[in-house]
N, C-alpha and C positions, 0 to 999 in steps of 0.2 A: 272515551274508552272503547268504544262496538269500533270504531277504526283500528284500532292496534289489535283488537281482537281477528277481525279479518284478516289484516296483515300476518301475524302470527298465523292464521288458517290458511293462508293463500302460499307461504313456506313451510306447510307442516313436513313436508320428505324432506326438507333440507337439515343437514343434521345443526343441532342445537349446539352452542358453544355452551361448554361449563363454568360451572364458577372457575377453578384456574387457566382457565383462558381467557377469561376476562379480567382479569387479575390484572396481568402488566398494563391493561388501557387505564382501568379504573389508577393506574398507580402513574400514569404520566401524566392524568390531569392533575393528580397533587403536586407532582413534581414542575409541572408548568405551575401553578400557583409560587409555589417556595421561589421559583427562578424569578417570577413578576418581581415579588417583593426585595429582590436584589437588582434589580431593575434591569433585569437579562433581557431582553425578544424574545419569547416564547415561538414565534414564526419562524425563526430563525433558526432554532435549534433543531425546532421539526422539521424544518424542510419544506417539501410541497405541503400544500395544505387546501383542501375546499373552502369555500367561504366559512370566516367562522357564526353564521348567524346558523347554519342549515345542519351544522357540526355538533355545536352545544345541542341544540335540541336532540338530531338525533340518539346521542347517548341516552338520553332519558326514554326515547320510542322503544333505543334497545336494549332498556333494562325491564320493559314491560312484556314488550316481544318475546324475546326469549327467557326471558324470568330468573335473572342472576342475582349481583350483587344490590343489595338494598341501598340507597342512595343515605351518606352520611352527608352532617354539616360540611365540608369541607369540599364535598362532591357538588354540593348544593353550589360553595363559593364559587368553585372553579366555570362551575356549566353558567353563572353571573357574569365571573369577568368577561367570557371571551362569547355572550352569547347575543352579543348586537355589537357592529364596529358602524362607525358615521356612513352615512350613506354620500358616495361623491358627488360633487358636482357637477355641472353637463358638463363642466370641458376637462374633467379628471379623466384616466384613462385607465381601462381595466385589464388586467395582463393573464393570461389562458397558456399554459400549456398541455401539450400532447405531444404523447409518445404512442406509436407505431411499430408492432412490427408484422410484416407482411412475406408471405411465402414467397420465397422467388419462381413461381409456376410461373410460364408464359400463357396465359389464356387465349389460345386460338379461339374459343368457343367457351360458351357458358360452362358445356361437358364436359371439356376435353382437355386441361391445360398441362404445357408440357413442363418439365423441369429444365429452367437455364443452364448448359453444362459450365460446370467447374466453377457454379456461385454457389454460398452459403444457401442452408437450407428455408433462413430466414434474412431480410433486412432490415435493421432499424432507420425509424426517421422518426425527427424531431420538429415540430412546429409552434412558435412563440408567435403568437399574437397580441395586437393591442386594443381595444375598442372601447371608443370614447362614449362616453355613460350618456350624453346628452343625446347629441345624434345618430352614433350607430355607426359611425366611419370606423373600419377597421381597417390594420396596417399591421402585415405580417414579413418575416425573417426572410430576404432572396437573397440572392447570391451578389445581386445590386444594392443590395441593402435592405432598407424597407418598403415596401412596394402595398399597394392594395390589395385587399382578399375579401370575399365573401360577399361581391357587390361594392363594397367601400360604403357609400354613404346610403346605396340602395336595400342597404338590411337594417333589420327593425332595431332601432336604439334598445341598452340594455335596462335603461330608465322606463320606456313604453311596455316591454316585459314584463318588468318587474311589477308594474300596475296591472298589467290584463291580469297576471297570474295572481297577484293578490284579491279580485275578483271573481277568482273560479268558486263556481255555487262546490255544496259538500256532496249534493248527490249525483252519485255515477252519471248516470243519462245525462241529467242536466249538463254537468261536467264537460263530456265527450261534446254534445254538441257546442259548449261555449269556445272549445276549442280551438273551432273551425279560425275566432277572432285572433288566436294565439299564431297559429301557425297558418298561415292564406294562403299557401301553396297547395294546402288538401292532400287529398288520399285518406287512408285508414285509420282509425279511432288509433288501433296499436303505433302507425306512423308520427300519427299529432303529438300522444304520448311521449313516442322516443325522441322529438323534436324541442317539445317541453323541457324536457330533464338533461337534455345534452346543450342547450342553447340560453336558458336562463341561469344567470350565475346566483343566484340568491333565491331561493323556493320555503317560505315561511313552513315551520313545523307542519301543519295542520293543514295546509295545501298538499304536501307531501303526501301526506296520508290519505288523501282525497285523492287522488293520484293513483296510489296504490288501491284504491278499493275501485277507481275508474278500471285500472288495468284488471280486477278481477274480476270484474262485470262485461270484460269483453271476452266471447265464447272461444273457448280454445288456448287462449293465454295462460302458459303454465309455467312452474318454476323447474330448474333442472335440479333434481335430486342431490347431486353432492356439487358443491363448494366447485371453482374453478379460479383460474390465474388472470388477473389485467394482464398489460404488457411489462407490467413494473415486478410482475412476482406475488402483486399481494392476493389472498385469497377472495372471490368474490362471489354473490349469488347471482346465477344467470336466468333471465325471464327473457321468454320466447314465445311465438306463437307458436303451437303444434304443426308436427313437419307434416299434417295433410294439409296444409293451405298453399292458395293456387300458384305462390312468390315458390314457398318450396321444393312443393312437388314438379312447378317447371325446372328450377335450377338445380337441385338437389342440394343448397347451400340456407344453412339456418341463421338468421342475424337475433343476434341474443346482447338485452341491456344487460349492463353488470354494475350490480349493488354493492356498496359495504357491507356486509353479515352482522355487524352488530352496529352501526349509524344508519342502514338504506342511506347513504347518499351516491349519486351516480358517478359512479368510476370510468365508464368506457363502454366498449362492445367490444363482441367477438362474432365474427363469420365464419361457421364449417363448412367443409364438404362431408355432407350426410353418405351414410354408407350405399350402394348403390348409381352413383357417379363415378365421373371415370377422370384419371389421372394417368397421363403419358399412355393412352389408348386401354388403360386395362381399369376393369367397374373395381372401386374401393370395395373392402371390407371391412373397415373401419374408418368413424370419422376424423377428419383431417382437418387440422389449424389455419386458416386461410389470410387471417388476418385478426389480429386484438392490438384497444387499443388502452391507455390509461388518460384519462382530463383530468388535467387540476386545474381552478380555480385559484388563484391568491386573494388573502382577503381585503388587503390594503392595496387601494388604488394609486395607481402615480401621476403625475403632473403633464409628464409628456410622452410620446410614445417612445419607443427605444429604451426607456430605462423600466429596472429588472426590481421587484420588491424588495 
């Protein structure tokens, strides 16, 4: 319970959803219940979906969090059905999507970038990946087909993950330093983090939370006050480190994770250009969209690569 406490304190400027705004959630998990039992796919009707072991749980983080609807039997049933699916086997394959969209600035320079004449103000891109649970070999969408990404076989299996992260001790410090095992490339306590939440497709309730209390153990890490958009439109809470650190104050650009508002689970990021940088030779005075993105997870693994949940 002091986990969700913090959490709740580490977004207290973010505005609160109210009880009718959580209304329609708390009313699609019944409805995805009622569908089970006609023996509908509930994944199917939602659409993209995170994993649902990290999904279930959240709801219940964010009926504590923010202090809404009180959990009925039926709430209880639904966050049962869908709050553990089989865990695959090494040579099952896990399928990731992202979506992208990206300013069309030409960046001559960190400072300086120009606008492309006569392209949209933004582009979208879409990228479907596959990676197979045992080893770590991932095979992503080219124009050839399926082609290697992310190293192929040279990145960490989503199986080896899944175990380091279930592993991470509950307290901060400890945490941050165990880290370093999660993600061996290094850099920063906030970097490891974003590495974690963007990279593991399954993050246990209670890790999560650990997580969160990591990130507010690291000096400067703040939440932005109102609500913001993935790429997909949906509303999300953005956590950032403070624009005096030394990434920001070189580039004038802030890289910010984006959470669920009522599940925390990781949605994307977004990169601005903070006010005081310059675009097409003239300093902004307001920040600018530079790039957001949205991740989904699916929760059901497939057989082989190429094929779609």
């Amino acid at each position: 319970m002091d986990e969700m406490t913090t959490l709740k304190n580490f977004r207290s400027d973010t505005p609160a959803a109210d009880r009718a705004r959580l209304a329609p959630g708390r009313q699609r998990l019944l409805d995805a219940a009622a569908e089970r039992r006609q023996h509908r796919r509930f994944w199917q009707r939602a659409g993209w979906k995170l994993a649902a072991a990290g999904a279930a749980a959240g709801v219940a983080v964010a009926a504590v969090l923010v202090a809404q609807v009180a959990p009925t039997p039926d709430t209880h049933r639904v966050e049962a059905e869908y709050a553990t699916s089989p865990e695959p086997t090494d040579g099952q394959w896990l399928y990731q999507k992202v979506l992208t969209r990206r300013s069309t600035l030409n960046f001559r320079d960190d400072l300086n970038p120009v606008p492309k004449k006569g392209a949209p103000a933004y582009w979208e891109d879409t990228q479907e990946t596959w990676t197979q649970y045992g080893s770590g070999k991932t095979l992503r969408v080219a124009p050839e087909g399926l082609a290697p990404a992310f190293g192929g076989a040279d990145r960490q299996s989503p199986k080896k993950l899944r175990r380091q992260v279930e592993k991470l001790p509950s307290e901060p410090q400890q945490l941050l330093r165990s880290l370093s095992e999660v993600d061996p490339v290094g850099g920063t306590d906030y970097r490891r983090i974003q590495y974690t939440f963007s990279s593991v497709d399954t993050i246990p309730s209670e890790v999560r939370l650990s997580l969160f209390r990591a990130l507010k153990a690291i000096p400067g890490v703040v939440v932005r006050p109102q609500l913001v958009e993935d790429a997909m439109g949906r509303p999300a809470v953005a956590v950032h480190p403070s624009d005096d650190n030394s990434y920001t104050r070189e580039t004038h650009r802030r890289v910010e994770l984006l959470f669920d508002p009522e599940t925390y689970e990781y949605r994307g990021e977004r990169t601005m250009m903070l006010v005081g940088g310059m675009i097409d030779s003239k300093v902004t005075t307001e920040e600018t969209l530079l790039s957001v993105s949205a991740v989904q997870w699916f929760a059901t693994a497939v057989n082989e690569p190429g094929v779609r949940p």
